[in-house]
C-alpha positions in Angstrom: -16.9 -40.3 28.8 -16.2 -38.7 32.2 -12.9 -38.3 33.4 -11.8 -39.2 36.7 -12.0 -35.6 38.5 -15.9 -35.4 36.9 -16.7 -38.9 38.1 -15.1 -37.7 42.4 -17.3 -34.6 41.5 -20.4 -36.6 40.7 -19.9 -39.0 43.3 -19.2 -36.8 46.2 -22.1 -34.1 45.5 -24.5 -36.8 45.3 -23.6 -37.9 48.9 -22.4 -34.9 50.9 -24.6 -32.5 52.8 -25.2 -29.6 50.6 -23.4 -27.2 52.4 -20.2 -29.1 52.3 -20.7 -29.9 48.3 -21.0 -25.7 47.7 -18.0 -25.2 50.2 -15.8 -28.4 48.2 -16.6 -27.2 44.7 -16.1 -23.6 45.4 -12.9 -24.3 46.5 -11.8 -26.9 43.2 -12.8 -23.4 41.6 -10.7 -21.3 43.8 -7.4 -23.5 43.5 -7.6 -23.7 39.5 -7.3 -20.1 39.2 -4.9 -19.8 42.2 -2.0 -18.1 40.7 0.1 -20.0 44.2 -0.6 -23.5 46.3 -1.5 -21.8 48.8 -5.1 -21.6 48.5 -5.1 -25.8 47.4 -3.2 -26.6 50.6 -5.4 -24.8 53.2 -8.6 -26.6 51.3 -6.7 -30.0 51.8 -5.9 -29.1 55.4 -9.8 -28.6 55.9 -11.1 -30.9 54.4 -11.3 -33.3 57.3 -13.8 -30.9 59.1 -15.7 -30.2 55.9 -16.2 -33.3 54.2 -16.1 -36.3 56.9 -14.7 -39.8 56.9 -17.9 -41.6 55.6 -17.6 -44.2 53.3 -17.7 -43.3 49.5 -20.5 -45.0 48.6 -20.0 -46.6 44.9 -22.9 -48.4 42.5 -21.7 -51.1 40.4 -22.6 -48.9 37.8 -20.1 -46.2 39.6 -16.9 -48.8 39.6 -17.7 -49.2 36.0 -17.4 -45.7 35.0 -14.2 -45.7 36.7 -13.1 -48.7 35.1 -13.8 -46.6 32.1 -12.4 -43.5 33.1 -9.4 -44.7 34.1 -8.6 -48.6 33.8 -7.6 -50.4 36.9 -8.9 -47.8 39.2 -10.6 -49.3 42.1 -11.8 -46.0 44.1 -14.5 -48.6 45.7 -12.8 -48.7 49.4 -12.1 -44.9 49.2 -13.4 -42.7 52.1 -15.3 -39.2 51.4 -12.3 -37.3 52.7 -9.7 -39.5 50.1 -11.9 -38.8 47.5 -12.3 -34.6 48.2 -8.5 -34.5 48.4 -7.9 -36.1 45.1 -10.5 -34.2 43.8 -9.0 -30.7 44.6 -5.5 -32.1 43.8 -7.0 -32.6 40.0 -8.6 -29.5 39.9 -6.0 -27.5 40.5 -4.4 -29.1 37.5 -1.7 -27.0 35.8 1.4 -28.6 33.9 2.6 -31.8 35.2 6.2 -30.6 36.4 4.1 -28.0 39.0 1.4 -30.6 39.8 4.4 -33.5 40.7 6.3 -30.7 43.0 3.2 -29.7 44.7 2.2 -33.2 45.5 5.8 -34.0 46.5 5.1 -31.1 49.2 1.8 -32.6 50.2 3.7 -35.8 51.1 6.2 -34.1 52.8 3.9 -32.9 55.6 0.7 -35.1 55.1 -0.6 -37.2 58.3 -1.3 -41.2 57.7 -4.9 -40.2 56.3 -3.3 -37.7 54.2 -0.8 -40.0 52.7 -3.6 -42.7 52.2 -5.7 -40.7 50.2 -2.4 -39.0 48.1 -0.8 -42.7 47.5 -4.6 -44.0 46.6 -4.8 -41.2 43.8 -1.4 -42.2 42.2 -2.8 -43.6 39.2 -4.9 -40.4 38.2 -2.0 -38.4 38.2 -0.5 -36.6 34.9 2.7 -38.0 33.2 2.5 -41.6 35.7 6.3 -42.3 36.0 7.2 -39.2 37.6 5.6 -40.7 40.6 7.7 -44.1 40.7 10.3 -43.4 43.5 7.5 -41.8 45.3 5.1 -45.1 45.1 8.4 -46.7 46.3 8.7 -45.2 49.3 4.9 -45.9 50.2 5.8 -49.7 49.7 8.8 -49.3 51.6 6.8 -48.3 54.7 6.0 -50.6 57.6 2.6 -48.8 58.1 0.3 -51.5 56.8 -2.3 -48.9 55.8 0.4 -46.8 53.7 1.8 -49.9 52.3 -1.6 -50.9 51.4 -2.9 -47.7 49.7 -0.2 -48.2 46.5 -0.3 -52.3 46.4 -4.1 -52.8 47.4 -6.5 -51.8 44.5 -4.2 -49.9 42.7 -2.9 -50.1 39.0 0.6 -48.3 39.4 2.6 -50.6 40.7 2.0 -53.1 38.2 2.4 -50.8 35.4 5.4 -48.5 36.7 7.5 -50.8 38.5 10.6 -52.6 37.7 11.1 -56.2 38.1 12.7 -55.7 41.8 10.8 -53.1 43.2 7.3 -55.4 42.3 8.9 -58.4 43.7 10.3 -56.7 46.7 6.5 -55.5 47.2 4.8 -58.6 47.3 7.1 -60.1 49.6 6.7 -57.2 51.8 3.1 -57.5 51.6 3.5 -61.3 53.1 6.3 -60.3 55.5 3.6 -57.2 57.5 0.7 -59.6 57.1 -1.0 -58.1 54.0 -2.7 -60.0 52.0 -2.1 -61.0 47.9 -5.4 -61.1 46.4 -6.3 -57.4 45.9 -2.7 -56.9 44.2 -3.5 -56.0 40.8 -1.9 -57.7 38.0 -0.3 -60.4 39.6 -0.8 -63.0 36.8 0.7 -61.2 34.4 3.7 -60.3 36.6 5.0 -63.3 38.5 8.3 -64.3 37.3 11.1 -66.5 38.1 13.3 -64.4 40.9 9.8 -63.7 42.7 9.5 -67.8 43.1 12.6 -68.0 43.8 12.0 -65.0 46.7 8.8 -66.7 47.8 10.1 -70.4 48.2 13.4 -68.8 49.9 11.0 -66.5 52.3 8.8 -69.8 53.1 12.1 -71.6 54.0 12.7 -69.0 57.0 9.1 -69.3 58.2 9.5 -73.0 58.4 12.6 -72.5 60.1 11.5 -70.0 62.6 8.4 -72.4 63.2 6.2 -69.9 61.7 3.4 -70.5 59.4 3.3 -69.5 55.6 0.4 -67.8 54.3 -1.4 -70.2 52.1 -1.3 -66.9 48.8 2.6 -67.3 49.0 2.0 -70.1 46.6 0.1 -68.6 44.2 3.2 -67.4 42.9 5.0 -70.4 42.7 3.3 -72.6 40.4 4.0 -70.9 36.9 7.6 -70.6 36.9 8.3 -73.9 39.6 11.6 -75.1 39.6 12.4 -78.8 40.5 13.1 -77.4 44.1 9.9 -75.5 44.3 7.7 -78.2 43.1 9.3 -80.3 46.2 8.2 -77.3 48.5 4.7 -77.5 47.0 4.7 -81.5 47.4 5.6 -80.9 51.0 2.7 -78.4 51.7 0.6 -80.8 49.3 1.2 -83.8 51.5 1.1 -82.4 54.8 0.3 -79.0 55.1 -3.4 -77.5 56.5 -6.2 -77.9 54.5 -6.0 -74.4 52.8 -2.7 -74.7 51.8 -3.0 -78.1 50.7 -6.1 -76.2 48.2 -2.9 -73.4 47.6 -0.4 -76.3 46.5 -3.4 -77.6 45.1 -3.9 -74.7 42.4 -0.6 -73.8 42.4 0.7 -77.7 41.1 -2.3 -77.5 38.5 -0.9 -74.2 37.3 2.4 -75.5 36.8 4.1 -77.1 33.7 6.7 -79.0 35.6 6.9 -82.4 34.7 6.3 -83.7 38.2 3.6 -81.7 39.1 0.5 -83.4 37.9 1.8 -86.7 39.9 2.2 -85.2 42.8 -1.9 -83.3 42.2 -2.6 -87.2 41.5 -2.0 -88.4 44.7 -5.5 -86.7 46.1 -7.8 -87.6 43.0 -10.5 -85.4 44.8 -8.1 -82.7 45.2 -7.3 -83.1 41.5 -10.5 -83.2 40.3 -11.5 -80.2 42.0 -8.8 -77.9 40.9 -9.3 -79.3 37.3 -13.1 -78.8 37.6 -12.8 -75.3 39.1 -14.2 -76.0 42.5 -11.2 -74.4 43.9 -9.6 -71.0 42.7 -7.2 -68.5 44.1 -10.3 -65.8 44.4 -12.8 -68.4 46.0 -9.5 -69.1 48.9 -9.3 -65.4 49.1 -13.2 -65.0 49.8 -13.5 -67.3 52.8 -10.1 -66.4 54.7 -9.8 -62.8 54.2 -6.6 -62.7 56.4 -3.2 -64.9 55.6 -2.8 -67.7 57.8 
């Protein structure tokens, strides 16, 4: 099986010009026998001139072997640049005290694309919780894109962090405008503060007479209290057809007592939540931005 730096090496020979393949690889040489950082800093520096901001184009066969590699890794919205930076970060290697100090002075002087591409990597780096106050800080950002690189398509967060810190992400990604869906492993992490967090956040919005994005209830339904299943009946009863669908799925997902009456009251509503006509990734598909 390839690992994770042979798979980035793979992909990103097979679509650069030849020229910048020779100059990329001669440097993942040159910085795994570099006695200093130096030499793996000025490659990342150039690599913006040598490599390009192209697309990395990815097979399904491609995202498989990454899924393989390395599971949850989603390199399948990665740039060619992202990808030649992680790639020289893993060649350089060495033990994972050295390689978690020199990434911690890449961050320290990395532009936006820099810190895209370093926060996008964090789950193929050695020794994964050295890098949890760092991932914080990324989520802690109001730069959408930064914020996006550690909770979009990325494995870490819902593997390395606490209870708080993942609630306190997915509330920020509703209070920038981000979206849920490409959050990974949010089934097996919503819990009982987060609803609480969610109803609580929706109660400002309807205050301010703002709208709620129709993925804040996604994480309601499982662990729905009586005063969250009367927020979903409210968005049930009146609220615009997508979130009527969200309170829809989230009511059929509950096991509070009250919630399959209230799901009763739109039999065709019912019946297509219970038939699967309606599903949180079919939502996400047709409006790619919250409401």
């Amino acid at each position: 099986m390839a690992t994770p730096a042979e798979l980035l090496q793979r992909w990103l020979r097979r679509q650069l010009p030849g020229d910048a393949a020779d100059w990329l690889e001669a440097q993942a040489l040159a910085v795994g026998d570099a006695a200093t950082d130096r030499a793996l800093f000025l490659a990342i520096s150039l690599v913006h001139r040598r490599i390009g901001k192209a697309d990395l184009a990815l097979s399904a066969a491609d995202t498989a072997a990454a899924e393989a590699a390395r599971p949850g890794w989603r390199p399948a919205g990665w740039s060619l640049d992202q990808a030649a930076r992680i790639f020289l970060l893993l060649a350089a290697g060495g033990p994972a005290a050295r390689f978690a100090e020199r990434l911690e002075q890449l961050f320290a002087t990395a532009d936006v694309g820099e810190l895209i591409a370093f926060y996008r990597g964090l789950p193929l780096y050695p020794e994964q919780p050295r890098y949890v106050e760092r991932a914080a800080e990324g989520v802690r950002t109001n730069m959408k894109a930064v914020f996006e690189a550690v909770a979009h398509d990325n494995p870490y967060p819902a593997e390395q962090f606490s209870e708080h810190r993942w609630n306190q992400m997915v509330v920020k990604a509703l209070f920038i405008g981000s979206t849920l869906h490409p959050i990974e492993g949010l089934e097996r992490r919503w819990n009982r503060d987060l609803t609480r967090m969610l109803c609580d956040y929706a109660h400002e919005r309807w205050a301010a007479g703002r709208t709620v994005s129709y993925e804040l209830w996604r994480g309601v339904g499982h662990h729905a209290d009586k005063a969250a299943i009367d927020d979903l009946a409210r968005v049930f009863d009146s609220g615009a057809p997508i979130e009527r669908q969200a309170a829809a799925l989230a009511l059929g997902e509950s096991p509070h007592g009250e919630a399959a009456s209230i799901l009763s009251r739109d039999p065709i509503l019912a019946a297509a939540v219970r038939g699967g006509q309606i599903s949180w990734e079919g939502l996400a598909a047709k409006h790619l931005s919250p409401s």
